[in-house]
N, C-alpha and C positions, 0 to 999 in steps of 0.2 A: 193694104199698105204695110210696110215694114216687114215685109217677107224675113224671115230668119234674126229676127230681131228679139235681144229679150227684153221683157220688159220688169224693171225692178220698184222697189218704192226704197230711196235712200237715204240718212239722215242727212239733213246740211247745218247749216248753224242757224238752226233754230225752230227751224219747218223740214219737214220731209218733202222730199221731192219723188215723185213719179216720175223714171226714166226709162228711153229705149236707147238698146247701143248694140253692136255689132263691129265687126270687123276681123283681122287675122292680128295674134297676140304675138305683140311684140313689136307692130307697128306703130309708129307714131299716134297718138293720141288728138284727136279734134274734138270738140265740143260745140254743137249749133246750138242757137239759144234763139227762142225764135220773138215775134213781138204782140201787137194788140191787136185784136183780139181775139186773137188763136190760141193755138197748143202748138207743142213738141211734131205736132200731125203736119204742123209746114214746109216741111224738111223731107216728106216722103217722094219726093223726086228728085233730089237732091241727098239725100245720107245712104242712098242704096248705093249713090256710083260711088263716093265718097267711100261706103265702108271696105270698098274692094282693095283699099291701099293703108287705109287708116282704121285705128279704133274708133269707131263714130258713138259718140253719146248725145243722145239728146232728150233734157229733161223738159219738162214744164215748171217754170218760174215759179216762183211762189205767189201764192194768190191767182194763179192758172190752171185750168184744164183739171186733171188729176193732182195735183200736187195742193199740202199744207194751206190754207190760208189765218193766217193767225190775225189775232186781235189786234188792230190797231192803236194808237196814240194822237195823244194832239199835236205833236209835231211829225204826225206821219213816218215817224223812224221805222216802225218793221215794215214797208215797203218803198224805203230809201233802194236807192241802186247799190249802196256800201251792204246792208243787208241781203240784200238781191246777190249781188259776187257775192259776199262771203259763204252764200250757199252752197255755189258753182265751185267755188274752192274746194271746201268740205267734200261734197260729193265726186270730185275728182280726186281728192288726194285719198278718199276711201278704196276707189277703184286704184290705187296705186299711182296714178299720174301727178308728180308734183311741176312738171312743165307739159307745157299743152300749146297747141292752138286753138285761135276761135274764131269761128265766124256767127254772124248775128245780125240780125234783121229787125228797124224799128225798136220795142223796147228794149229787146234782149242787145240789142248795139249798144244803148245807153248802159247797162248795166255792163258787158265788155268796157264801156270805154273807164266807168270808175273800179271797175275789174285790175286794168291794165296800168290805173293810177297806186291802189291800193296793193297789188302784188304783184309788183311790176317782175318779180324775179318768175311765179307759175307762168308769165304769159311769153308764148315765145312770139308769137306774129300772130296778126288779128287782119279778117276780113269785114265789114261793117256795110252793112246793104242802106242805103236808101234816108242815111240822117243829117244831117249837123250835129256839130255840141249842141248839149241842150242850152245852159246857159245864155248861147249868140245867140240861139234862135231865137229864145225871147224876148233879151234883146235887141233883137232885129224887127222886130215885130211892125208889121207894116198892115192897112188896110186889107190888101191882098191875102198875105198869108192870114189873116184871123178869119178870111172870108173862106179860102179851102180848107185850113186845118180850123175850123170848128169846135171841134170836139176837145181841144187841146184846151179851153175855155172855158166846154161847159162844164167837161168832166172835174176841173179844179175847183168849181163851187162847191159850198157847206153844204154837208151831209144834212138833211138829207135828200136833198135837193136833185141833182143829179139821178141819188139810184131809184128814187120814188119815180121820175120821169121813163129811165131803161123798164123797170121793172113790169110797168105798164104794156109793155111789149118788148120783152128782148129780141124777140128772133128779127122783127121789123126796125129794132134801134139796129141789128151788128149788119143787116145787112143795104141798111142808107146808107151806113157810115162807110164800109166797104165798097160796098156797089160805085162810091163817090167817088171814088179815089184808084176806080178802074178802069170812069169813063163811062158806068153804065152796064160793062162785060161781068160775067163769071166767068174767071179764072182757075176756081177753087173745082177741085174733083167731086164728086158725091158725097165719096165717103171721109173725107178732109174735111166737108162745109157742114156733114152729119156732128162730126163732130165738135166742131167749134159754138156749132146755135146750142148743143145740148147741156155741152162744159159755161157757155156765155150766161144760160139761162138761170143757172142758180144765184138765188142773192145772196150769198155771199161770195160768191165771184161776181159779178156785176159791184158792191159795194172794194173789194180789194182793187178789183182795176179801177175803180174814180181815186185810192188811194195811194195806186202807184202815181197815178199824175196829182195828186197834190203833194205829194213829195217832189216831183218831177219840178214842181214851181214854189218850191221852197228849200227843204231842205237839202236837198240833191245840189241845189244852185249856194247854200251856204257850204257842202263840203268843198266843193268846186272854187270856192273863191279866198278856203282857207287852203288850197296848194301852194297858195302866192306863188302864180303864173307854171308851175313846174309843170312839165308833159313829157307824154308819155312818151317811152326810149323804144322802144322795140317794133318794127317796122308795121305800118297799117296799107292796107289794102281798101280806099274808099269808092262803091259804085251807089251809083244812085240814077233815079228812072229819068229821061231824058221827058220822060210825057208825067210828070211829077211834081211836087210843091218844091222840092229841093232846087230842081233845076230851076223853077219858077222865080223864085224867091231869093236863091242864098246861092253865094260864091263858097261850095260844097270844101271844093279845095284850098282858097285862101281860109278859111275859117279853121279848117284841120290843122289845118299847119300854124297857126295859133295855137293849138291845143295840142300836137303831136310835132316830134321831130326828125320824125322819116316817112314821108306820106306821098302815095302814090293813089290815081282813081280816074275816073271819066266815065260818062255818062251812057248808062247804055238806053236803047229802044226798046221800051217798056212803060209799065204805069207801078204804083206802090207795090205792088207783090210778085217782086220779079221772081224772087225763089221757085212759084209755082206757075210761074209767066214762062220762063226759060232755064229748067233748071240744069239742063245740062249743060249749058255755057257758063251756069253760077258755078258750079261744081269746077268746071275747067279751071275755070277763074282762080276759085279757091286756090286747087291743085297746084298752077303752074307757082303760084305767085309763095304760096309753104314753100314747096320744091326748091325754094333759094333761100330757105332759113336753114340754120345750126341744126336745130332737134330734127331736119328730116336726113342732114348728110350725116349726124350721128349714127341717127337710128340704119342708114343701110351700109355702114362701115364694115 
């Protein structure tokens, strides 16, 4: 995976992040952010076409994979989505990039989308795989969806509740939860799924990710609701799996547009992990849809 890729550990604000990035310099800048509960490794079928035209970085989250996992609080603030961007920030404007795009999948979508609220000027256009706001979806919350997204439920119970349950068997917790949400298929490569059970496996990654979702249903939903209604300006790109909770559950596209004010999306033929489902058509996707922003007729001026 990640052929010709380097791979760095970068500061962000506040955690180091583990990064891989490639590309030809001087090319517009992208940034994939990948979600739960993976690494930066989700993207290897997708950031090699990707890096042929763009600077492709992709880190692992904090509290993921190789990357920082720091101490938490009782209101979950070091892994709110506001600390989550602000690392993504840090670590791009290190590499010199102070506008970029993004594309982002599952958690890393939610962290893009208060990304995109919080520094609206770095973000020049965003692609987002496979979410809603977080805030609708909870409130939307219907029999249905708490019966396929599960985990969205447990993982927000008191510590230490949850990680005592994964710890017991991580590699059996990530991949019900997976497996669930594919229909039952492996999608994942070897060495993609090698590494996800091995980064899953530690407790203190297993405890950071039940701490990104109780942020996720608290204080993530109080930043969110002190925007009073303001959204995001800079054009969004939303796909999401047609064989999915999204599709199942939520009007993907009336909800965006709520939240965003230039929103484009439709559903593709797939299950939750389209990235490694089809990633040459996500890459296209990507591709065509930057290809009509500002920073990429800049950059070939």
């Amino acid at each position: 995976m990640f052929e010709n890729f380097v791979e760095d550990r970068i500061e962000g604000d506040g955690a180091t992040l583990f990064v891989r990035r490639a590309g030809p310099q001087g090319a517009p800048p992208l940034v994939l952010l990948h979600g739960y509960p993976q690494t930066s490794a989700m993207w290897h079928g997708v950031a090699p076409i990707l890096a042929q035209t763009y600077q492709v970085i992709c880190p692992d989250l904090r509290g993921y994979g190789q990357s920082d996992k720091p101490a938490s609080d009782a209101e979950h603030a070091p892994y709110s989505k506001r600390a989550m961007a602000n690392d993504i920030v840090a670590v791009m404007q290190h590499l010199g990039h102070d506008r970029f795009y993004v594309g982002a999948h599952d958690r890393g979508a939610r962290v893009a989308h208060r990304m995109g609220l919080d520094h609206p000027d770095c973000v020049a256009a965003m692609t987002l795989l496979d979410i809603a706001p977080t805030r609708e979806m909870y409130a939307g919350t219907s029999a249905t969806f708490a019966d396929l997204y599960w985990h969205w439920f447990f993982l927000i119970q008191k510590h230490p509740l949850p990680e005592t349950l994964i710890g017991a068997d991580p590699v059996g917790f990530w991949k019900m939860k997976c497996f669930n949400q594919t229909r039952g298929e492996n999608p994942f490569s070897d060495e993609a799924l090698a590494e996800y059970l091995n980064a899953f496996s530690a407790p203190d990654a297993i405890h950071a990710c039940c701490e990104d979702y109780r942020a996720a249903a608290s204080i993530d939903i109080d930043h969110d609701d002190a925007d009073g209604g303001r959204k995001l300006d800079m054009p969004l790109l939303t796909l999401w799996a047609k064989r999915g909770v999204i599709e199942t559950c939520f009007d993907a596209l009336d909800l965006w547009r709520q939240r965003a004010a230039h929103v484009e999306g439709e559903a593709l033929d797939t299950t939750h992990y389209m990235a490694e489902e089809i990633p040459s058509e996500i890459a296209s996707r990507m591709s065509d849809f930057f290809a009509r922003t500002p920073l990429l007729a800049d950059a070939q001026k």
